[in-house]
MARFINU-426298 format. One line per field, with one value per residue (C-alpha): x, y, z; residue number from 1. Coordinates in steps of 0.2 Angstrom, whole numbers, plus 5000, padded with zeros to 4 digits. Layout:
<recs>
c1	X:...
c2	Y:...
c3	Z:...
pos	NUM:...
</recs>
This chain:
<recs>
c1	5365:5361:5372:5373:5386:5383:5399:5412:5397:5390:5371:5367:5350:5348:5334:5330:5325:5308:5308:5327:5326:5336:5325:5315:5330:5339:5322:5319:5335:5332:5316:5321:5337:5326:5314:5328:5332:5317:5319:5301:5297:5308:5292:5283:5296:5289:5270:5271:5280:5282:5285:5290:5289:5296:5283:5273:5274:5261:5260:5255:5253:5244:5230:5223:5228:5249:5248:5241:5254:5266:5258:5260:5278:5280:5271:5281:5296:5293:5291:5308:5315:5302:5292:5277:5262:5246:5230:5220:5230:5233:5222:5219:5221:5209:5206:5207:5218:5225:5243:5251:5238:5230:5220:5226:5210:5212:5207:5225:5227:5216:5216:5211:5190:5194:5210:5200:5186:5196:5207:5193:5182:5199:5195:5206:5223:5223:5242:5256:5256:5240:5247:5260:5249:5237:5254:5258:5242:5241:5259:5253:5242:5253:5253:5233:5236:5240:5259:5258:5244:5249:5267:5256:5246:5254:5266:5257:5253:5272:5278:5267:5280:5294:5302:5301:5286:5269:5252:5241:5230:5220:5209:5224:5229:5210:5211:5223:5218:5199:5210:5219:5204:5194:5206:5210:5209:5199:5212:5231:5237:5227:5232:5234:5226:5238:5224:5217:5229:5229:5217:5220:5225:5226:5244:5255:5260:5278:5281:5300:5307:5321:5336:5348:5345
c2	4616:4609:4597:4591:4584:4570:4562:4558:4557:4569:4567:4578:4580:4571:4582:4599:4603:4611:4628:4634:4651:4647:4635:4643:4651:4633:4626:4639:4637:4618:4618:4631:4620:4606:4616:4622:4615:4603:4598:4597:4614:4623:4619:4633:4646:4663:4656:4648:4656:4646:4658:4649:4655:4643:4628:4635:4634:4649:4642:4657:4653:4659:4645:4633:4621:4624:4627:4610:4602:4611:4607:4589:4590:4600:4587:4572:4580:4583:4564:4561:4567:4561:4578:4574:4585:4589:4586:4596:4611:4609:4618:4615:4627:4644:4662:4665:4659:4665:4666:4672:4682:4689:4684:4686:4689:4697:4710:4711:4706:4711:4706:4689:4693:4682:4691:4705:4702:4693:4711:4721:4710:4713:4719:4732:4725:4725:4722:4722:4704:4707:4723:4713:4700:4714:4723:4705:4704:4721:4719:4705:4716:4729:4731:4736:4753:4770:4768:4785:4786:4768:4774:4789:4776:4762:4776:4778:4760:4754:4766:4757:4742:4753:4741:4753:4761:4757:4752:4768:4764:4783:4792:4792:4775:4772:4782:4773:4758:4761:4767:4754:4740:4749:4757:4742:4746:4733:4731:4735:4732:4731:4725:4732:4718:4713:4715:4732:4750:4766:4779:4795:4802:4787:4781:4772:4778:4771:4770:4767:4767:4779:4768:4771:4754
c3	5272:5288:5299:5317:5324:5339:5348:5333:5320:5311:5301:5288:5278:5260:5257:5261:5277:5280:5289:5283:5279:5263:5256:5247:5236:5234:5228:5215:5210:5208:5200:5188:5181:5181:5172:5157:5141:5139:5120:5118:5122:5107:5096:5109:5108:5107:5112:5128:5143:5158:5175:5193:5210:5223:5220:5208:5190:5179:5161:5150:5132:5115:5115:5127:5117:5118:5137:5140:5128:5139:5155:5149:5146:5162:5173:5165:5167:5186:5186:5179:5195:5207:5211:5217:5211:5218:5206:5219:5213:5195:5183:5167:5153:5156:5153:5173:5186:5204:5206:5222:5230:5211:5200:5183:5170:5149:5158:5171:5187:5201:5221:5225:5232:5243:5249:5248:5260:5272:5271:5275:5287:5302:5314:5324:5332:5349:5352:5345:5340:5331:5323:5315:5307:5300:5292:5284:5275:5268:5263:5254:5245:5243:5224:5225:5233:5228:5233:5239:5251:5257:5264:5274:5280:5286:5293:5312:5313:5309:5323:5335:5335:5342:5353:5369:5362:5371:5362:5362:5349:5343:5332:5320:5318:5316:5302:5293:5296:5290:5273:5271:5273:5261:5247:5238:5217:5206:5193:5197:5178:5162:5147:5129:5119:5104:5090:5094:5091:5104:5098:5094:5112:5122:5126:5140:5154:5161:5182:5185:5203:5208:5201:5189:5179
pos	1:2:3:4:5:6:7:8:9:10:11:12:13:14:15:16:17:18:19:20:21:22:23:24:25:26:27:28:29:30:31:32:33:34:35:36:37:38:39:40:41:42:43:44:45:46:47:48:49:50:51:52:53:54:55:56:57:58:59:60:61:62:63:64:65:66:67:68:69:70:71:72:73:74:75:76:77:78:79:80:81:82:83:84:85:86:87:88:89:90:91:92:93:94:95:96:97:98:99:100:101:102:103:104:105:106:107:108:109:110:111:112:113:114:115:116:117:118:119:120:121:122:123:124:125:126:127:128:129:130:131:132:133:134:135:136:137:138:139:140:141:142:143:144:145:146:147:148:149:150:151:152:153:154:155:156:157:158:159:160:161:162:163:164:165:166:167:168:169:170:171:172:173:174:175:176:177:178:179:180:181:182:183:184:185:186:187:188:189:190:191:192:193:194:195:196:197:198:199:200:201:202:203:204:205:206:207:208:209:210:211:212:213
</recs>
């Protein structure tokens, strides 16, 4: 991935280096073929299911008591191949967790509060710089808007960055911005628990995007 050449030699990494824009892609690839064919998980099959993203591993499971078997055969695997883990990290089995950003609960995900109130407390960008860094923590959000109004409000502030465009910050983009700081939901998805039917009435609602898939 990464090589330089100094004189007739040439140095290349043995490990990934830090900061490559790739290496978050090779990684997840890495950790997920290490991840595969464990013999000691076929006895969780259809219980447990284990979800990776980059560096970290969500271990959903039927009982507290399978996801901490697994977490012990997915820790001890790791070791087999000299990944380090943090104990600072590493929760044991429970009902509530936070993964990327969310906070998954038996009642759906919702926005970190944290995340929340570190959205709302902004204050208004003053520059472009700033502008940008706002835009990267509502993006980060982004699954707890109305998709709809979202677009129509990030919409002014976006066409703020024009590269020849000067920063004239007005009542408009004050707007949007007092929108998007505020109009986080509580709960993006809620579950259907698996011992309970639909009423007479209720039903699901399916959201696609515009593909053909």
């Amino acid at each position: 991935l990464l090589g330089a050449t100094l004189g007739y030699r040439t140095f290349r990494w043995k490990v990934l280096a830090q900061g490559l824009s790739t290496a978050p892609y090779w990684w997840s690839r890495q950790l997920h073929w290490i991840l595969s064919g464990i013999p000691e998980l076929t006895q969780f099959k259809d219980r447990v299911v284990i979800l990776t993203f980059v560096d970290d591993i969500l271990i959903c499971g039927d009982s507290k008591e399978s996801t901490g078997a697994v977490l012990n055969i997915i820790i001890k695997r790791l070791s087999e191949y000299d990944i380090p883990i943090s104990t600072d990290k590493t929760q044991p089995p429970t009902d509530i967790i936070g993964f990327l950003g969310m906070r998954l609960s038996p009642e759906g995900w919702q926005p970190e509060p944290a995340a929340v109130a570190a959205l709302q407390s902004l204050p208004r960008p003053v520059n472009k710089q700033q502008l940008q860094s706002v835009l990267g923590s509502i993006n980060y959000l982004r699954a707890a808007y109305d998709q709809g109004e979202l677009q129509v409000n990030l919409a002014p502030l976006q066409d703020l960055l024009g590269k020849n465009k000067p920063y004239r910050w007005t009542e408009l983009h004050d707007t949007a911005f007092d929108w998007l700081r505020t109009a986080l939901k509580e709960h993006i998805f809620a579950y259907q628990p698996i011992d309970s039917e639909l009423q007479d009435g209720e039903g699901f609602v399916l959201q696609t995007d515009a593909s053909d898939c």
